[in-house]
Rosetta silent file (secondary structure, phi, psi, omega in degrees, C-alpha in Angstrom):
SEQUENCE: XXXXXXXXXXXXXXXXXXXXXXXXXXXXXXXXXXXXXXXXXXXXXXXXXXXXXXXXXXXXXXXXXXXXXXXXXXXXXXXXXXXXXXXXXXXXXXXXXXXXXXXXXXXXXXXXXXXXXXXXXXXXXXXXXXXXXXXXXXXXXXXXXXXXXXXXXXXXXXXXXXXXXXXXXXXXXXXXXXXXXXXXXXXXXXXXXXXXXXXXXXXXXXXXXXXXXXXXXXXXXXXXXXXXXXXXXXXXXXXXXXXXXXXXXXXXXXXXXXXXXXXXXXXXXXXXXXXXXXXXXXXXXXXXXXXXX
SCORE:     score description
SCORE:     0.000 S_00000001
   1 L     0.000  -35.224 -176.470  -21.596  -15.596  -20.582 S_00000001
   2 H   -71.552  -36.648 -175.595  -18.028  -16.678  -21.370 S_00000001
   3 H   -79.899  -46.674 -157.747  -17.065  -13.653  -23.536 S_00000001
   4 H   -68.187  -40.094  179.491  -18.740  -11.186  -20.203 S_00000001
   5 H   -62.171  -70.680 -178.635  -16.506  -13.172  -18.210 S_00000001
   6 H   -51.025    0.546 -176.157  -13.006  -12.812  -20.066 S_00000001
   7 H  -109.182  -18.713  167.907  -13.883   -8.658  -20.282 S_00000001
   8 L   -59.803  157.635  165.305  -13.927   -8.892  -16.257 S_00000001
   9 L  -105.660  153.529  174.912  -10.992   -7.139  -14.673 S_00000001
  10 H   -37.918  -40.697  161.016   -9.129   -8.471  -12.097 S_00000001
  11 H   -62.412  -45.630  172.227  -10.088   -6.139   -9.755 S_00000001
  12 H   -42.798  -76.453 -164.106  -13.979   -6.307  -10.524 S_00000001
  13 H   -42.661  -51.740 -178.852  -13.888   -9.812   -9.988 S_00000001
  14 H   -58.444  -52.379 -168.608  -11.708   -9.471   -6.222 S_00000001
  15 H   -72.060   -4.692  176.851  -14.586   -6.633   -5.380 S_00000001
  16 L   -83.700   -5.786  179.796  -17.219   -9.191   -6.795 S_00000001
  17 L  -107.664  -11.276  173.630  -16.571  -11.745   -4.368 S_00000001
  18 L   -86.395   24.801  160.515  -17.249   -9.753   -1.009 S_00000001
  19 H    29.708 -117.349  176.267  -20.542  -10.480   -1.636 S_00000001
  20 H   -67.843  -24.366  171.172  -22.462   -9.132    1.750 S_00000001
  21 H   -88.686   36.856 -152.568  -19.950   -7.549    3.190 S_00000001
  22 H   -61.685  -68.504 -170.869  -19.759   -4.959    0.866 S_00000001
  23 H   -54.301   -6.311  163.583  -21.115   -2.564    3.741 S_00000001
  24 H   -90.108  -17.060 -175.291  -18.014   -3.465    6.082 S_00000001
  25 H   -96.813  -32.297 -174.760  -16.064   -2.549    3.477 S_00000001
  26 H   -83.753  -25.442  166.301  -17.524    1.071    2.684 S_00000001
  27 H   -54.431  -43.737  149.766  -17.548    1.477    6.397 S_00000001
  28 H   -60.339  -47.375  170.710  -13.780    0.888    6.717 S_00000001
  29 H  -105.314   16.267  143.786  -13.345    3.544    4.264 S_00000001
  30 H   -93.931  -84.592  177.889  -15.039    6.108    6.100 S_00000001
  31 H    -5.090  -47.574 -173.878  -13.636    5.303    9.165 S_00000001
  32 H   -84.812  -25.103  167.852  -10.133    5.081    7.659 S_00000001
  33 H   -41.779  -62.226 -173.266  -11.205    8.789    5.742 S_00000001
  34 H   -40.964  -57.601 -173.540  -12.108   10.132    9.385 S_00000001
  35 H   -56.080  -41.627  175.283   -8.535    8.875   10.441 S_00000001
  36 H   -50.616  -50.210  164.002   -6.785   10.135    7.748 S_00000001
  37 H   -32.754  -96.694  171.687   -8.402   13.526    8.718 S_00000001
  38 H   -26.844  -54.635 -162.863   -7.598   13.558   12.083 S_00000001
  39 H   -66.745  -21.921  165.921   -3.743   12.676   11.167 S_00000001
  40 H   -18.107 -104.110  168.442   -4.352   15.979    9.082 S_00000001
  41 H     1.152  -69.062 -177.108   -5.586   18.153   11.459 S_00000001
  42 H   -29.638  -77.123 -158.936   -2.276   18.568   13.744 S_00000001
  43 H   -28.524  -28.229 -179.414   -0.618   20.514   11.032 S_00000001
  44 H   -47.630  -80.148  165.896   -3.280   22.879   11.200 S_00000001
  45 H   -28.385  -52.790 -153.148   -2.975   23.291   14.976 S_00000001
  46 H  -108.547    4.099  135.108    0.848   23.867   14.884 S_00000001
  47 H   -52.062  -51.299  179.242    0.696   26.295   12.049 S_00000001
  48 H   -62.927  -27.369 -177.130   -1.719   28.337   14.390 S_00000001
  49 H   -63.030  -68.548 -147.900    0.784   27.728   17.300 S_00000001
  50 H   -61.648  -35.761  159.006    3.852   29.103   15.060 S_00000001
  51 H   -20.723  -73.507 -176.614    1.378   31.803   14.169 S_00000001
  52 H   -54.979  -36.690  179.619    0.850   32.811   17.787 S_00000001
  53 H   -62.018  -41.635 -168.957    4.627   32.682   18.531 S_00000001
  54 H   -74.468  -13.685  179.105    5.154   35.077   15.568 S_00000001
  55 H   -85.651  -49.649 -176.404    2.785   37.500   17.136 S_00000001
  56 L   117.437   72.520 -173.614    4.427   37.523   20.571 S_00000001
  57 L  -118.744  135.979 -168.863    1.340   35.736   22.172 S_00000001
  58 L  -141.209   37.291  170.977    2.861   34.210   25.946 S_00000001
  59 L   -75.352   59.550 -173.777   -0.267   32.986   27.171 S_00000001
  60 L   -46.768  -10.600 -169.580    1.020   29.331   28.131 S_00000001
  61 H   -81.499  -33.146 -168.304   -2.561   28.068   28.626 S_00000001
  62 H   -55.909  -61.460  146.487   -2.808   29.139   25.202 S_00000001
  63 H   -32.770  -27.309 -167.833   -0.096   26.785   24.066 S_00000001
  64 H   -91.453  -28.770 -167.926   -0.947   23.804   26.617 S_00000001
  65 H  -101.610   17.633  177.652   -4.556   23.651   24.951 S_00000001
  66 H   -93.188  -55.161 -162.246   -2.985   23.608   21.458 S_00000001
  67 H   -66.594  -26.075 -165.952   -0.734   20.848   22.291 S_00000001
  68 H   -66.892  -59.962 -155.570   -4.199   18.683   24.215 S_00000001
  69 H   -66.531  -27.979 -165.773   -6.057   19.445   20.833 S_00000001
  70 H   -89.981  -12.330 -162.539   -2.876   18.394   18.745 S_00000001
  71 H  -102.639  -61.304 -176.241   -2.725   14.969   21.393 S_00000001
  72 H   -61.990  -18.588 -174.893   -6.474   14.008   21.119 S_00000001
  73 H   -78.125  -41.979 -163.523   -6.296   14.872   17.272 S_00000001
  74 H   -79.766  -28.102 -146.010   -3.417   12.023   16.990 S_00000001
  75 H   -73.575  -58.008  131.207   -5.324   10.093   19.481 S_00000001
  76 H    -1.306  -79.051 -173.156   -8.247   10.400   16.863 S_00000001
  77 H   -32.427  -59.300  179.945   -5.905    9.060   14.414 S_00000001
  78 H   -62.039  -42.241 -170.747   -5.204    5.875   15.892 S_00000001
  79 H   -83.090  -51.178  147.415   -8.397    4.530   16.870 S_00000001
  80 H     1.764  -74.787 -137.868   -9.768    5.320   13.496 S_00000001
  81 H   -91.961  -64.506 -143.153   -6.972    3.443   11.584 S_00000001
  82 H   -92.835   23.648  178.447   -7.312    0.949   13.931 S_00000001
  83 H   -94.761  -88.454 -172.563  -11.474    0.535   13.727 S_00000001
  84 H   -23.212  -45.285  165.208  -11.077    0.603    9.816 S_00000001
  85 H   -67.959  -34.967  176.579   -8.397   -1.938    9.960 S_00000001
  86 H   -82.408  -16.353  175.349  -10.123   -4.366   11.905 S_00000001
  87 H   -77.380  -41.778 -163.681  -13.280   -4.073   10.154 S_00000001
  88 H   -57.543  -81.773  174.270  -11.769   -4.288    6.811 S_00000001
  89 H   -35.789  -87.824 -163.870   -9.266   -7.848    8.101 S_00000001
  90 H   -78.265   -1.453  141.154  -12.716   -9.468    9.195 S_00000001
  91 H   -15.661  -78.060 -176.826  -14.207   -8.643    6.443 S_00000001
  92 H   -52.077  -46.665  154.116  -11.186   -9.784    4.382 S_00000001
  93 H   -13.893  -91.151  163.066  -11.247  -12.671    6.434 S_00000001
  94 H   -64.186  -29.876  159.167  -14.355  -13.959    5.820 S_00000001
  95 H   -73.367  -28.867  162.849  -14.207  -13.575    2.442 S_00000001
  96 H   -32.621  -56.939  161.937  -11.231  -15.544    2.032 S_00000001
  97 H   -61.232  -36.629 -164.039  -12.689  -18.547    3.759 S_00000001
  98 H  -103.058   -6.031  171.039  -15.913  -18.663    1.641 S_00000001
  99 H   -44.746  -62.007 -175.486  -13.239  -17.915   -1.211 S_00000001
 100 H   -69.630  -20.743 -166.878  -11.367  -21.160   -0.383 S_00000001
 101 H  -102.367  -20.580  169.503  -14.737  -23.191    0.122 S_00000001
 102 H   -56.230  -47.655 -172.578  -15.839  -22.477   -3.253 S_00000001
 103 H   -75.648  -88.534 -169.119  -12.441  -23.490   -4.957 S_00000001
 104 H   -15.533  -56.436  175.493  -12.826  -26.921   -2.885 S_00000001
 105 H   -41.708  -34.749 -173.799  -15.965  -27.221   -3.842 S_00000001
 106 H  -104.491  -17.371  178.172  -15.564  -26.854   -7.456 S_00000001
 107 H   -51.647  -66.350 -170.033  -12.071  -29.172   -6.813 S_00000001
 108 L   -61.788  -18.198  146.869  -14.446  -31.873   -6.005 S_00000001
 109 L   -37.153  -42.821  169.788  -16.409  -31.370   -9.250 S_00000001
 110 L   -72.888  136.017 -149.579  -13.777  -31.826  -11.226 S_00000001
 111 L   -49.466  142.878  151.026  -12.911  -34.688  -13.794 S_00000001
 112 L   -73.213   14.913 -177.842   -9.949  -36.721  -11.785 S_00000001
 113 L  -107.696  -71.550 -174.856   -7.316  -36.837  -14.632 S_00000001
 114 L   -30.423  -50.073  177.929   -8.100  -32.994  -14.533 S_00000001
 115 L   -86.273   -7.639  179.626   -7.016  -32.815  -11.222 S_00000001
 116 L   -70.180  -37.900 -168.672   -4.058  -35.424  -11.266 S_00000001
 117 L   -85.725   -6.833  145.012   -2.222  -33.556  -13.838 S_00000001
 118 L   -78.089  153.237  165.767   -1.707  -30.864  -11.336 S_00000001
 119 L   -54.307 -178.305  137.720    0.982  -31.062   -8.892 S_00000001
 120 H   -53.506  -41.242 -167.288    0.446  -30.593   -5.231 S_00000001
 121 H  -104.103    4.164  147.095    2.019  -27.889   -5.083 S_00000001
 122 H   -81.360  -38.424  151.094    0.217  -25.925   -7.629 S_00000001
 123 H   -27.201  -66.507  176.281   -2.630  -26.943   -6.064 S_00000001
 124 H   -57.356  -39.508  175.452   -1.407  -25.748   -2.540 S_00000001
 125 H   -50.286  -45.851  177.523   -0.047  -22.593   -4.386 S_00000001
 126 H   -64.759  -78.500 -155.216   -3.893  -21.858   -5.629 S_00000001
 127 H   -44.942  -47.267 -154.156   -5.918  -22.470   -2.208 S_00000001
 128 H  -100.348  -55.530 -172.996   -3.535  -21.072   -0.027 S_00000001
 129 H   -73.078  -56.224 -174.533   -0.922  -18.416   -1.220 S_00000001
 130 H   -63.689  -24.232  154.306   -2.865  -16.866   -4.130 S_00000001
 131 H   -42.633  -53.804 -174.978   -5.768  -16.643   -2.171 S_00000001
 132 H   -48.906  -35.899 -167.597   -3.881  -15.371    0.969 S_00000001
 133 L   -62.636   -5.835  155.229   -2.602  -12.698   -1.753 S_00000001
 134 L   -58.905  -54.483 -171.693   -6.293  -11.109   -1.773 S_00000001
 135 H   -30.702  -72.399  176.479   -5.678  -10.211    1.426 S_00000001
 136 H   -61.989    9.229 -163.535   -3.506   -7.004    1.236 S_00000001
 137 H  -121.714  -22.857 -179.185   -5.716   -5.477   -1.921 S_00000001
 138 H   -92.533  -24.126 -178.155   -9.266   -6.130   -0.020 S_00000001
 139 H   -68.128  -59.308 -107.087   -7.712   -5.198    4.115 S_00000001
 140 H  -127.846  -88.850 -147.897   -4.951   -2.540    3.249 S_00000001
 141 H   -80.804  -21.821  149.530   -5.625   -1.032   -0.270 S_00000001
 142 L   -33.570  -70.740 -169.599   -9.509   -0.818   -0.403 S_00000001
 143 L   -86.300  -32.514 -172.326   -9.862    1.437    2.515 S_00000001
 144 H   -71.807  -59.304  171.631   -6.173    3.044    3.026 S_00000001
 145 H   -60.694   -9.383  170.036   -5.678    4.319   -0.483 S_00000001
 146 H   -93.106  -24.150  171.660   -8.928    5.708   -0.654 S_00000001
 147 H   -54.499  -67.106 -157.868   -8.658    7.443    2.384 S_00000001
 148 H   -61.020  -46.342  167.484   -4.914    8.605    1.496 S_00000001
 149 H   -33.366  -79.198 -158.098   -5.947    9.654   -2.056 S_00000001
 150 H   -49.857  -41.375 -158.219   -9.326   11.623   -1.070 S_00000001
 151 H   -76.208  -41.070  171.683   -7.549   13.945    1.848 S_00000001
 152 H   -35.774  -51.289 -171.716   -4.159   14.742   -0.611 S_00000001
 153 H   -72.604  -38.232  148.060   -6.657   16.407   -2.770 S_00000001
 154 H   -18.819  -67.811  157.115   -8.637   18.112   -0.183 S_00000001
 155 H   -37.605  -55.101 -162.306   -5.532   19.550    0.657 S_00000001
 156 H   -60.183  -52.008 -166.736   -4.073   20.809   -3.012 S_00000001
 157 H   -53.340  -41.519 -178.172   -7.828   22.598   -3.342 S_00000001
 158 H   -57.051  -56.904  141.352   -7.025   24.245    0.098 S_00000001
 159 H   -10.191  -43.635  157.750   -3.791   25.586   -1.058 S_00000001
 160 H   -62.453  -62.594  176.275   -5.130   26.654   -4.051 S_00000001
 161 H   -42.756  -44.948  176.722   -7.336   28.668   -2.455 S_00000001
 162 H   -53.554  -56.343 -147.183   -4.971   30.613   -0.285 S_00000001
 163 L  -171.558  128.751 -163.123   -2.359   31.178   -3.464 S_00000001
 164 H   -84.494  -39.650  170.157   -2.581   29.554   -6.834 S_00000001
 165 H   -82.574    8.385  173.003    1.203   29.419   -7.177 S_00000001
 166 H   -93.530  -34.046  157.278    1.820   27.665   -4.203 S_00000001
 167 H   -36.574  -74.666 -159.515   -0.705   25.066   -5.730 S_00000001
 168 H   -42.249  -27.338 -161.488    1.293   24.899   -8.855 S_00000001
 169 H   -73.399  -32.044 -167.542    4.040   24.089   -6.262 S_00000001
 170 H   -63.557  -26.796 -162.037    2.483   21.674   -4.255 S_00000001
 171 H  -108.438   -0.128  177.553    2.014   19.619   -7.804 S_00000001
 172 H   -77.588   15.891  170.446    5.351   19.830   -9.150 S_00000001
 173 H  -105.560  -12.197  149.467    6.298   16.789   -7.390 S_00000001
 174 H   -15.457 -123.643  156.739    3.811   14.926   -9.837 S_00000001
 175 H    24.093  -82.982 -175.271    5.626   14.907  -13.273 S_00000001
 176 H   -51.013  -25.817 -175.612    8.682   12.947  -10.692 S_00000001
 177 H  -102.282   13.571  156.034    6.583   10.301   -9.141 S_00000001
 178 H   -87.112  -14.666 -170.555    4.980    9.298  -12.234 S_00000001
 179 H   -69.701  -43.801  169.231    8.761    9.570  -13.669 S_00000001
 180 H   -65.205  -48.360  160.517    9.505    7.034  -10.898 S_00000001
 181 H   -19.287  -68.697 -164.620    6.480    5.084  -11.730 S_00000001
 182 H   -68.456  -39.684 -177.421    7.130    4.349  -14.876 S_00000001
 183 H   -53.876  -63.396 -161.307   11.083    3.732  -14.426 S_00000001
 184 H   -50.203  -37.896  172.130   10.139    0.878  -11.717 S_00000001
 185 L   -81.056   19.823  173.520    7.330   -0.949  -13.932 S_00000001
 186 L   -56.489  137.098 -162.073    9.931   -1.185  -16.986 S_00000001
 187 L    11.448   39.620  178.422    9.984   -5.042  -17.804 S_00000001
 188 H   -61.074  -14.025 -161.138    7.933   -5.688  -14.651 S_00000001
 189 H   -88.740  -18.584  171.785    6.020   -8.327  -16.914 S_00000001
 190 H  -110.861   12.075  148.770    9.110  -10.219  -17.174 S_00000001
 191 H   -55.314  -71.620  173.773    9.985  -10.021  -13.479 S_00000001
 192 H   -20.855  -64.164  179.269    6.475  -11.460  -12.651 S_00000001
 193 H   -62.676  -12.725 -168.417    6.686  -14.398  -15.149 S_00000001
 194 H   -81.300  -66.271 -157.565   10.389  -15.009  -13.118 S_00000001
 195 H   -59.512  -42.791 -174.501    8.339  -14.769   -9.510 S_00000001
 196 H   -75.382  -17.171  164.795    5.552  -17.099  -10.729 S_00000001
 197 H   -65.401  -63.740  147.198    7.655  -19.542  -12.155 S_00000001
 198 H   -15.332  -70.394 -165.976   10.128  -19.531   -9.175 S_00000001
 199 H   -79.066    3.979  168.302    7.498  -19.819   -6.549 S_00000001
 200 H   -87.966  -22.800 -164.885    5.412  -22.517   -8.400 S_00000001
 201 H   -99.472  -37.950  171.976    8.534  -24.485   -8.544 S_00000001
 202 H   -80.272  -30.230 -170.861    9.597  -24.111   -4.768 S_00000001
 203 H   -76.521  -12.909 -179.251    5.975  -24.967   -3.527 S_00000001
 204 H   -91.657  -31.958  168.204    6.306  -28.262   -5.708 S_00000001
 205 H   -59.329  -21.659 -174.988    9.681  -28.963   -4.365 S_00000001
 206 H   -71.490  -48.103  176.473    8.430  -28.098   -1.048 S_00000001
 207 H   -73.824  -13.366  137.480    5.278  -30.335   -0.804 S_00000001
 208 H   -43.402  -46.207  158.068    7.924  -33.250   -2.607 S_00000001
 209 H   -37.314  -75.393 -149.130   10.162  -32.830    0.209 S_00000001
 210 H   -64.291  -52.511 -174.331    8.285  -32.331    3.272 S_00000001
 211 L   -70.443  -28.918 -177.680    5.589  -35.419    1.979 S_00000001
 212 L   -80.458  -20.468 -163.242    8.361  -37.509    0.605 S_00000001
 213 H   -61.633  -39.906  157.152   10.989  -37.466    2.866 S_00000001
 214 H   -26.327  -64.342  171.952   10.684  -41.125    3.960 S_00000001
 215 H   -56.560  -32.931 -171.697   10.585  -42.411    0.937 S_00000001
 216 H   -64.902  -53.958  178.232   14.133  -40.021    0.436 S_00000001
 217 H   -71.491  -20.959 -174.360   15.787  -41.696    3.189 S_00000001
 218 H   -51.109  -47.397  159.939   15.035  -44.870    2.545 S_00000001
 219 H   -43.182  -46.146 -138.731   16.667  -44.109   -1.164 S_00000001
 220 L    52.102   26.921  155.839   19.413  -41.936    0.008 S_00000001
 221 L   -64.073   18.624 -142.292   18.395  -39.386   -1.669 S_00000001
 222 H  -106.932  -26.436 -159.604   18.500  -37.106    1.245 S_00000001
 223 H   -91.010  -60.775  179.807   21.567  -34.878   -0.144 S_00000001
 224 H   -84.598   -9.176  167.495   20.066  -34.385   -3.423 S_00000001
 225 H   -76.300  -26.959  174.002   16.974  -33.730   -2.476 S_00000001
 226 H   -71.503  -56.444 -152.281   17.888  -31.123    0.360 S_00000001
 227 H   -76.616  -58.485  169.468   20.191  -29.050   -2.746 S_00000001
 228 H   -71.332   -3.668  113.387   17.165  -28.978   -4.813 S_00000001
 229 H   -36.168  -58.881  178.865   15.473  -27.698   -2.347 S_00000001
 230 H   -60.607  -50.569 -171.350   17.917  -24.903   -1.344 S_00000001
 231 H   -80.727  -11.688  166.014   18.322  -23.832   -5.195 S_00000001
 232 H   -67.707  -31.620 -164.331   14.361  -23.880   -5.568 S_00000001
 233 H   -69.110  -55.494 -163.340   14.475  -21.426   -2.177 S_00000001
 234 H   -77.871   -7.246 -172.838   17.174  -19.499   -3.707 S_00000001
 235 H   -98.209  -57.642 -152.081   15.940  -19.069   -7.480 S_00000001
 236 H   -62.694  -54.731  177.277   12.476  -18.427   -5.582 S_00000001
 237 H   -55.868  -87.497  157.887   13.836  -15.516   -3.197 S_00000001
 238 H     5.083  -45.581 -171.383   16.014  -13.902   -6.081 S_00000001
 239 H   -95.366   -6.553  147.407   13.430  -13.350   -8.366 S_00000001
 240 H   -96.203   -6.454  178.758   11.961  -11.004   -5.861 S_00000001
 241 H   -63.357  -70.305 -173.900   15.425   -9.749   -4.758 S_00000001
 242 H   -33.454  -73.840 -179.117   16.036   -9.105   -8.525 S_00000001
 243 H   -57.911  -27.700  153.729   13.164   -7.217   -9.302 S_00000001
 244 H   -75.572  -29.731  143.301   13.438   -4.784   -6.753 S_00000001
 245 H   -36.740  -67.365  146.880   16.885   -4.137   -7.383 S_00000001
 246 H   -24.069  -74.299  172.887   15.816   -3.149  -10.821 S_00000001
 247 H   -32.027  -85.309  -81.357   13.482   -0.577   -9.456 S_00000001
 248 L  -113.248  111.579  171.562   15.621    1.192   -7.262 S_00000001
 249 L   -66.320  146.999 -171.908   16.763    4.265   -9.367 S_00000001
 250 H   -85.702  -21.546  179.928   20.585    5.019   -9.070 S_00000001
 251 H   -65.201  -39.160 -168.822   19.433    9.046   -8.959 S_00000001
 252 H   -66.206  -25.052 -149.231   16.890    8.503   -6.475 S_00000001
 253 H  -104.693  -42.377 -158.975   19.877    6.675   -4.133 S_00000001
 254 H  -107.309   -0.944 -158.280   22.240    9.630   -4.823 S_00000001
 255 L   -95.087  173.946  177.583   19.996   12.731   -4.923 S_00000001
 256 L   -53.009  159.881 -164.625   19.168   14.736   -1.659 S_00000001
 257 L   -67.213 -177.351 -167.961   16.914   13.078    1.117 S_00000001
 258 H   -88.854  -38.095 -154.412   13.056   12.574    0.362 S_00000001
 259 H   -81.471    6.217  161.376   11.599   14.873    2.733 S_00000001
 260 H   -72.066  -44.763 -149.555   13.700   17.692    1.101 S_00000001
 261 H   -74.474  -21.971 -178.162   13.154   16.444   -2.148 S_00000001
 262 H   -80.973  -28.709 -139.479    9.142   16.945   -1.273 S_00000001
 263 H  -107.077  -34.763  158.855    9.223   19.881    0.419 S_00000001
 264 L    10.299  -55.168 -169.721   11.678   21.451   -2.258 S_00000001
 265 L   -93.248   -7.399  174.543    9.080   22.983   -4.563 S_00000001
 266 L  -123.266   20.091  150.640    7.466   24.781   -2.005 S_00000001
 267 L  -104.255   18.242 -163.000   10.030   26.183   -0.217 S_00000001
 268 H   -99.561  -60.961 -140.675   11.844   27.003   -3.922 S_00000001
 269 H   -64.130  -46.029  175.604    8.145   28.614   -4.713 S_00000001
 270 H   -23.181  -79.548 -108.210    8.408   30.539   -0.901 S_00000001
 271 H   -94.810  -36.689 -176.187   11.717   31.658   -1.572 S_00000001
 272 H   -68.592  -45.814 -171.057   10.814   33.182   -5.432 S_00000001
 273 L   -87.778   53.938  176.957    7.889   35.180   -4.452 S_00000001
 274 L   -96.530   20.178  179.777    9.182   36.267   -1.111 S_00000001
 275 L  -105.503   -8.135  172.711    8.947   39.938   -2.437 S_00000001
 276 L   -89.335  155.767 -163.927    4.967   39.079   -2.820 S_00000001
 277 H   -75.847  -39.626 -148.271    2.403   39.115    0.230 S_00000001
 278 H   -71.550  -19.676  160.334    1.748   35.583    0.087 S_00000001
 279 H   -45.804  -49.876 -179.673    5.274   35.541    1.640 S_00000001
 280 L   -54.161  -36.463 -141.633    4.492   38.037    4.165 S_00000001
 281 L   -81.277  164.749  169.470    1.481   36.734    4.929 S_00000001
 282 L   -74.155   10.327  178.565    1.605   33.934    7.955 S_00000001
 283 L   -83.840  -27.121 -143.121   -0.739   31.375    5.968 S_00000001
 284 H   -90.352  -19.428  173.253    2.447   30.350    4.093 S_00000001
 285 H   -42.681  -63.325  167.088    3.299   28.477    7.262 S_00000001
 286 H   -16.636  -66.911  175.731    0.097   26.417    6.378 S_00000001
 287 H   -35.420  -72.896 -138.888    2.306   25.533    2.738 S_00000001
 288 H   -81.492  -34.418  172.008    5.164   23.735    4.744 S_00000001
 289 H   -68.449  -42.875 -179.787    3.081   21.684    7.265 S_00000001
 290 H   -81.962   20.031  157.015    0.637   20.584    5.111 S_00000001
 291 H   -73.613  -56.383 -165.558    3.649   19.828    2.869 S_00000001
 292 H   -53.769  -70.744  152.805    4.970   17.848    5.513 S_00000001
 293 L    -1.683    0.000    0.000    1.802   15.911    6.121 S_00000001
């Protein structure tokens, strides 16, 4: 049982705890799919618009029921996103809470020496913040990244279909964001061990303070306790300052803006074949909006 345990992944284990609400959660990520969809959609619509302009079509009704279709399509968007989000958050919610009543639960179980030899504030760190930290991976990245994943790909296959090299084009911004990828997690393991040390060290200065402070003035202590405070704050903040600093590529900071840098390979791709019909043809419109997307 012990060895089944140590082979869970972290992740297993977070999706192993939403116990019944499993079906709020797959519900969320259709809902946020639908939305995703919908945010889609415009691009379509205003390809067909530029279309009609390129024909010389001066129908304004024609135009007026493009833009209603492109305004209920965003309108779409939103309440989607925001049905998905709120199911997902009370979901998230509730598991959290029966999360928290377990770890109490199992607190009170426990040998008292066992529990003396933690701090308070490792304590407080576990119940409250690493829990709360559940939050964003069962609300946010359950349903949004599956959504945002599934519809990219949708897309490439649509592209592909029209014109195989504008696929190729569409994927040549791969290769860079895994390039970025990789640059940003470069000694992320010893950023991490910095952040976990840090903030285990400010929540025990914090709960030392805040519970102690009588006892400080009485001492006159109040000066040194207040600095080691401040330099717990400031070690604690830092060590996420630090680590994102890190990331931040000096090319990516100097090179052209991003939505050039995406749309780059397919107007590059445009611009080689423009003596080939897929140039000619008006679909290629299609390329730059759903690039844009």
């Amino acid at each position: 049982m012990e060895a089944k345990q140590k082979s869970t992944s972290p992740i297993a284990w977070v999706m192993g705890q939403t116990g019944p609400h499993k079906k709020q959660y797959i519900l969320s990520v259709i809902l946020a799919i639908v939305g995703v969809a919908f945010s889609v959609a415009p691009y379509f619509v205003i390809a067909y618009v530029v279309r009609g302009l390129m024909d010389g079509n001066k129908d304004l009704s024609f135009y007026l029921i493009c833009c209603l279709i492109i305004a209920v399509l965003w309108l779409g968007r939103v309440l989607f996103h925001a049905l998905s989000t709120g199911i997902s958050h009370k979901a998230t919610f509730a598991v959290l809470g029966e999360i928290r009543k377990r770890c109490t639960e199992k607190l009170a179980r426990m040998p008292l020496g066992t529990v003396l030899e933690q701090s308070s504030g490792a304590l407080k760190n576990t119940l409250i913040e690493r829990i709360d930290s559940i939050e964003t991976t069962l609300a946010h990245i359950v349903p949004e990244v599956t959504a945002n994943l599934l519809v990219p790909i949708i897309i490439v296959i649509y592209i592909f279909s029209i014109d195989w090299r504008m696929g190729l084009a569409s994927l040549a911004t791969v290769p860079l964001g895994l390039f970025c990828y990789v640059f940003m997690m470069a000694g992320s393991a010893k950023f991490y061990q910095r952040t976990v040390t840090a903030t285990k060290a400010l929540n025990d200065t914090a709960v030392e303070y805040i519970g102690g402070i009588q006892v400080i003035k009485v001492f006159g202590k109040t000066k040194s306790s207040y600095d080691r405070f401040v330099h717990d704050a400031y070690e604690a903040a830092h060590s996420y300052i630090d680590w994102m600093r890190s990331s931040i590529c000096i090319p990516e900071r100097l090179s052209f803006p991003r939505h050039d840098r995406e749309q780059y390979p397919f107007r590059a791709a445009g611009s080689k074949h423009g003596g080939c019909d897929c140039r000619r043809e008006k679909s290629l419109l299609s390329y730059f909006y759903l690039g844009a997307s």
